[in-house]
RONU-332763 format. One record per residue (C-alpha): residue number from 0; x, y, z. Coordinates in steps of 0.25 Angstrom, whole numbers, plus 5000, padded with zeros to 4 digits. Layout:
<papas>
> NUM:X:Y:Z .
...
</papas>
This chain:
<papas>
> 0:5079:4997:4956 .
> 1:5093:4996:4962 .
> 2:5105:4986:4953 .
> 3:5108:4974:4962 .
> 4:5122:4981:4964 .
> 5:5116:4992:4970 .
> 6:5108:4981:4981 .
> 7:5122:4976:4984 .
> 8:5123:4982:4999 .
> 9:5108:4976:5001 .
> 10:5113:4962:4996 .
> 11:5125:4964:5006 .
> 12:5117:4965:5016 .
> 13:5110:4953:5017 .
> 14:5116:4945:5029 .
> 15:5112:4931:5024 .
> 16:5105:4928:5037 .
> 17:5094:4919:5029 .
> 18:5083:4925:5035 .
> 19:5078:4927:5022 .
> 20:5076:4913:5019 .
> 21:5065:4912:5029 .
> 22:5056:4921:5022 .
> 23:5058:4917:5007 .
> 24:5050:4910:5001 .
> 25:5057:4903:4992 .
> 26:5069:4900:4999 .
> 27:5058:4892:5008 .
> 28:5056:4883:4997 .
> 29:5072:4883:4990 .
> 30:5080:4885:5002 .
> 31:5090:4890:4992 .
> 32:5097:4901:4996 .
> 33:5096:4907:4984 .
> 34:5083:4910:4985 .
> 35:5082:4919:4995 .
> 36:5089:4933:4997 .
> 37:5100:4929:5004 .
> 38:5105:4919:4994 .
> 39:5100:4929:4983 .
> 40:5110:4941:4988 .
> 41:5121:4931:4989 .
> 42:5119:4929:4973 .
> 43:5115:4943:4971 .
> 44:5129:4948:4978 .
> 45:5136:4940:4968 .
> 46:5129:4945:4957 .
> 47:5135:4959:4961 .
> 48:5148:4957:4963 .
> 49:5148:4949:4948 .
> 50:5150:4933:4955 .
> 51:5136:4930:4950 .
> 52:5129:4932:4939 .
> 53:5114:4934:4935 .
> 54:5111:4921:4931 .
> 55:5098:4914:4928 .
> 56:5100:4905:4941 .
> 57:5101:4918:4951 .
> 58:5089:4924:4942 .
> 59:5082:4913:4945 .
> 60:5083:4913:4961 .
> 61:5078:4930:4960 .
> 62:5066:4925:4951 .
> 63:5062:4916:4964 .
> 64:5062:4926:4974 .
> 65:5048:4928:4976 .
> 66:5051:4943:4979 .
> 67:5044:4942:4991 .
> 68:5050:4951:5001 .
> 69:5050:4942:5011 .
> 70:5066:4940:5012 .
> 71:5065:4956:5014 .
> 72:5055:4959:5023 .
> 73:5064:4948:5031 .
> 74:5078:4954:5027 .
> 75:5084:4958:5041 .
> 76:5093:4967:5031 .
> 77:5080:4972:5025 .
> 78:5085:4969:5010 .
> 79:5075:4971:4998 .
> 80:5077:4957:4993 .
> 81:5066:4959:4982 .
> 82:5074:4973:4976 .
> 83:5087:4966:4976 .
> 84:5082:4954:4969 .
> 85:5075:4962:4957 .
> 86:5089:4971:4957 .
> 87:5094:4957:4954 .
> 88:5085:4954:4944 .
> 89:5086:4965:4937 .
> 90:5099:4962:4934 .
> 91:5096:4949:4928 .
> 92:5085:4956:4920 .
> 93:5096:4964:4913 .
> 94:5104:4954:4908 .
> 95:5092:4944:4903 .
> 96:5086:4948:4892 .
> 97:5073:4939:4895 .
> 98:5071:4945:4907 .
> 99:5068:4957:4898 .
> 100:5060:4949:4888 .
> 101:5052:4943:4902 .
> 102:5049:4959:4907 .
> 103:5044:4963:4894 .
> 104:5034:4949:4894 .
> 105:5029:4953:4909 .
> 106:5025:4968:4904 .
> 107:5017:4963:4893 .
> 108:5008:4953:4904 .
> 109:5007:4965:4914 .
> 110:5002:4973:4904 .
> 111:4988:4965:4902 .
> 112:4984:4969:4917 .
> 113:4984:4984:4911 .
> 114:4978:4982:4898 .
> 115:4968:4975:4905 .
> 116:4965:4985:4914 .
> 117:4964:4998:4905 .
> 118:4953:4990:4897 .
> 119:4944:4987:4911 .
> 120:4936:4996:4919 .
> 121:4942:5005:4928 .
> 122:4939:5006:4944 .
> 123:4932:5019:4948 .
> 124:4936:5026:4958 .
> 125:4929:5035:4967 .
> 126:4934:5050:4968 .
> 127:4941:5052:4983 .
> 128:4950:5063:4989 .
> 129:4961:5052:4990 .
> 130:4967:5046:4978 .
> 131:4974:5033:4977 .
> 132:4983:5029:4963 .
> 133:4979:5012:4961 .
> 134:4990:5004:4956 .
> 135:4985:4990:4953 .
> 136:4998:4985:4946 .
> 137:4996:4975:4934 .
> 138:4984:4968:4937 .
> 139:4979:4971:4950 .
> 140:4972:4981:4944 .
> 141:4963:4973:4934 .
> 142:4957:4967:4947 .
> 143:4958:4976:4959 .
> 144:4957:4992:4953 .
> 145:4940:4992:4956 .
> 146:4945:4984:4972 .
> 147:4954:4996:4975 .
> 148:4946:5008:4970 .
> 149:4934:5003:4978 .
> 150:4943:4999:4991 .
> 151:4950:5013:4991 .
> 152:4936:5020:4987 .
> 153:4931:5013:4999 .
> 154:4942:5022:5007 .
> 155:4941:5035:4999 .
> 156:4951:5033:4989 .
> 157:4951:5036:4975 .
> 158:4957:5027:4965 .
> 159:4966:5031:4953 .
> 160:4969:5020:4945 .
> 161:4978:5023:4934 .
> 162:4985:5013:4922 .
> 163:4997:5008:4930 .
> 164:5007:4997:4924 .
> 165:5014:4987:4934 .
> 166:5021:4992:4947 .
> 167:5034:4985:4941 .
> 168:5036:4976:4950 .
> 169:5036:4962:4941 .
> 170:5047:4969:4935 .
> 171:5053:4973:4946 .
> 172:5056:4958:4952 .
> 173:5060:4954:4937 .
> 174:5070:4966:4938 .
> 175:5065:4974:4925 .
> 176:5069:4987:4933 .
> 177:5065:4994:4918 .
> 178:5053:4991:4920 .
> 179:5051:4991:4934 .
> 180:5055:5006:4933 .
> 181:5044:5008:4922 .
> 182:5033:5002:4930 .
> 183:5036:5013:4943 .
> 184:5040:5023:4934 .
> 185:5023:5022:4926 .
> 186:5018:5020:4941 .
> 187:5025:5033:4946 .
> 188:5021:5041:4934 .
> 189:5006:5037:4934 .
> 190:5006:5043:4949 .
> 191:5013:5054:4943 .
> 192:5002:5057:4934 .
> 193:4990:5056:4944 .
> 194:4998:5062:4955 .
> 195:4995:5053:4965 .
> 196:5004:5044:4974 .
> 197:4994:5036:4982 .
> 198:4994:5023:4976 .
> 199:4984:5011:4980 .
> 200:4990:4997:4975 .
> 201:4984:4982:4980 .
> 202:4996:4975:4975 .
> 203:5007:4973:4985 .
> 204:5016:4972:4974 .
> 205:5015:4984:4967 .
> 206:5013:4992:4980 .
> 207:5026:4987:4983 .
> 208:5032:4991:4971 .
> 209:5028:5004:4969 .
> 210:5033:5008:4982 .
> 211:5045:5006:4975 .
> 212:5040:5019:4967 .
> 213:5043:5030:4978 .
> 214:5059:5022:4979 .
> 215:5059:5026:4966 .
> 216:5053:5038:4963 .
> 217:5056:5047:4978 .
> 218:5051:5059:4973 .
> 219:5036:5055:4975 .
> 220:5028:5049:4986 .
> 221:5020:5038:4984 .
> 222:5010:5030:4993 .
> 223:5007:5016:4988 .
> 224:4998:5008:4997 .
> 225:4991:4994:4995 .
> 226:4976:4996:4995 .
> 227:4975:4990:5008 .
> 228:4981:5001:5015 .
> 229:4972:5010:5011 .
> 230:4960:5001:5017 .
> 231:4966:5000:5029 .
> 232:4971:5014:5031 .
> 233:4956:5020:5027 .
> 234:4952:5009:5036 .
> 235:4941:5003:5027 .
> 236:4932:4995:5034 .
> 237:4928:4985:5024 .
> 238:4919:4972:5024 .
> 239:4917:4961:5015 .
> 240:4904:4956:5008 .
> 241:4903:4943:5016 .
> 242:4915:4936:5024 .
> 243:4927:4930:5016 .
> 244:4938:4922:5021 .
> 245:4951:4928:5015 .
> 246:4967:4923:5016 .
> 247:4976:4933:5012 .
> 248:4993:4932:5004 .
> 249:5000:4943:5007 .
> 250:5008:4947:4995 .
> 251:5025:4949:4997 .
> 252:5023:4963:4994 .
> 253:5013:4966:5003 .
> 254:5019:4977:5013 .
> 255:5006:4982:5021 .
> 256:5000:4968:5023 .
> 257:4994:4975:5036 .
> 258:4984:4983:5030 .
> 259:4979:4969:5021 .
> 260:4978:4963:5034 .
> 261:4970:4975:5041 .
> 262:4959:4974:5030 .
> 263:4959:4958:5030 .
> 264:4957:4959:5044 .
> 265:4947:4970:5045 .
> 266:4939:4968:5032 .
> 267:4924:4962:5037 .
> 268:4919:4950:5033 .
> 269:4935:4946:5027 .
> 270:4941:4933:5037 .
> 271:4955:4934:5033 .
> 272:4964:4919:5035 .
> 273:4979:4923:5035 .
> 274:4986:4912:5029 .
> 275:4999:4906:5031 .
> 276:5011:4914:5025 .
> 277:5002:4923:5020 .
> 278:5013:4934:5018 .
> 279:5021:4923:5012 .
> 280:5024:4925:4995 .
> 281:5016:4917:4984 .
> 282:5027:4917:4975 .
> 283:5021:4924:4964 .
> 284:5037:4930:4960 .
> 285:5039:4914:4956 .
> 286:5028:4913:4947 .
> 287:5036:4916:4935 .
> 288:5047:4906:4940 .
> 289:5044:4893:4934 .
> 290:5056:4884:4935 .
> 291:5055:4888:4950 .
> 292:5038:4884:4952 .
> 293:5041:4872:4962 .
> 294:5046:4882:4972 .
> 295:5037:4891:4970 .
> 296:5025:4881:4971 .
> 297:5029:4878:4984 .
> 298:5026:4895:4988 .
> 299:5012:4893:4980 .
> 300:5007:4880:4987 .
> 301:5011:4885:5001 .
> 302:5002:4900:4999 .
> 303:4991:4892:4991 .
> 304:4991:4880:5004 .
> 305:4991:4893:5015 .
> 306:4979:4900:5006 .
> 307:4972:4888:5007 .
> 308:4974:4885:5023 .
> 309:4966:4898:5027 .
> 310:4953:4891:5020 .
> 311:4952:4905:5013 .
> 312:4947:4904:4999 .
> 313:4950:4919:4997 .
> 314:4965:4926:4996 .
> 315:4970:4939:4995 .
> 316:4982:4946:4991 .
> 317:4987:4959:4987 .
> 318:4994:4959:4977 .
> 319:4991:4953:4960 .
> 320:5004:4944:4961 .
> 321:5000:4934:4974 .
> 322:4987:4934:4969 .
> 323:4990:4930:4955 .
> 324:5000:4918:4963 .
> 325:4987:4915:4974 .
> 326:4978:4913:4961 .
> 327:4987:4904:4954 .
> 328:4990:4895:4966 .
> 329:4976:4895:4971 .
> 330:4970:4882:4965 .
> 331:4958:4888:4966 .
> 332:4959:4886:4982 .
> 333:4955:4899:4986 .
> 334:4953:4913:4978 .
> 335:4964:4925:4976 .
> 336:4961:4939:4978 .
> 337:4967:4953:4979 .
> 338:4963:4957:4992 .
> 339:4958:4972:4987 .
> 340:4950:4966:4977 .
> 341:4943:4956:4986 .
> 342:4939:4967:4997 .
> 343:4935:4977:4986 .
> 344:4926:4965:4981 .
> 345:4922:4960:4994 .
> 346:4919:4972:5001 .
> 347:4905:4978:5006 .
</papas>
């Protein structure tokens, strides 16, 4: 990960044309400028130069960004907003001590999901020409590892599922670049050790952050793909049980939303409702951000009020973090689900 000195020319660059404060969501709600990138790389400018400093209150406006990419993918100067604001973080991570204290707590709690895991029953693979590495990150695992063998079985695939840790990416967004670091340098090491650089993943999120793994490491090729674009490119024709009624949240990051949408589209038996801003965040990043719940509230109420108007009791995501977020906001309304485990479960 690059200082924020060294994202001083991309900070520059920003023209402060506002288009940014269309797309963010939180900005929706504040209308505070501080909020939203712009605003953010105005402060962050000072910070560089030295007429700022790290304080709690500048802190606190990089905790709300929802690190949703959406300012990004909106950005005529195509800036990273999400890599400049962890570079910023990690510089607030160096000069608070809690912050160290916070890290360590956070290890602990995502150490359960594998402990868990080396005491249940393993998925078993079929034997297959091609091999695939599965990474199900902290928890996606527990629930999905017997939902991918048995999808990518269906296309030919063998599935070799080693003892991972996290992709890092939780530490990443808090600006722990140590362990950040160590997280990509396990990962890279497993694949090391089975020799295989095909990896299959059903969470956006840590598809997304072990990309980063090829930036990192240039000497090595390695292909990281969400399960569904392995479906769509062996072109599995699949069929539910019985016909369900499904709405599905895409998750921020969530690059090939085309190939979910092939198999929602093509799947037998499976009536798919888009919903209203269904590409839109569910706010999960401000979960952990307390003294700012009536703002995020209003980002929960509006994805729970557009689940619920497609009069679908079913929806799926992609990735562990919406669907821990759709649960807790569901009131029992409707039932969430990781798309790969519904279809493997669902499937003739």
């Amino acid at each position: 990960m690059k200082s924020l000195a060294e994202y001083k020319d991309e900070i520059h660059s920003c023209s402060k044309c506002g288009l940014c404060q269309s797309v963010c969501p939180i900005y929706k709600i504040t209308g505070n400028d501080c909020t939203v990138s712009r605003g953010m790389f105005i402060m962050l400018k000072q910070l560089i130069k030295g007429e700022l400093k790290m304080s709690k209150k500048l802190n606190r406006y990089l905790d709300l960004c929802l690190k949703c990419n959406a300012c990004t993918k909106f950005c005529p100067s195509g800036i990273d907003v999400v890599d400049i604001i962890a570079s910023a973080k990690a510089e607030y991570f160096k000069q608070h001590k809690t912050e160290k204290l916070k890290s360590a707590i956070l290890k602990l709690l995502l150490k359960f999901p594998r402990l868990l895991h080396k005491y249940t029953p393993k998925a078993k693979s079929k034997t297959f020409e091609k091999k695939v590495i599965y990474f199900g990150g902290c928890g996606s695992t527990l629930k999905t590892e017997k939902a991918i063998v048995k999808l990518l079985n269906s296309a030919n695939i063998e599935v070799i599922i080693p003892e991972f840790e996290c992709c890092g990416y939780p530490f990443f967004v808090r600006g722990d670049t140590e362990s950040y670091k160590a997280c990509i340098d396990k990962f890279y090491n497993t694949l090391n050790k089975y020799g295989i650089y095909d990896v299959v993943t059903n969470c956006a999120t840590c598809e997304k952050t072990l990309n980063s793994v090829s930036k990192i490491y240039n000497n090595i090729n390695i292909n990281i793909k969400n399960v569904f674009e392995y479906i769509k490119e062996n072109n599995l024709k699949l069929e539910l049980n019985k016909e369900k009624t499904v709405t599905y949240h895409k998750p921020c990051n969530l690059d090939n939303f085309e190939n979910v949408k092939w198999i929602l589209e093509n799947t037998k038996n499976l009536n798919y409702i888009e919903m209203k801003d269904f590409d839109e965040c569910c706010g999960f990043e401000g979960l952990t951000n307390f003294n700012d719940r009536k703002i995020l509230s209003k980002i929960y109420k509006q994805k729970h009020e557009n689940i619920k108007n497609t009069g679908a009791k079913t929806v799926l995501t992609s990735c562990l973090a919406c669907a821990v977020t759709l649960k807790l906001h569901s009131h029992n309304k409707y039932k969430v689900q990781d798309f790969a485990e519904f279809l493997a479960k669902n499937i003739k």
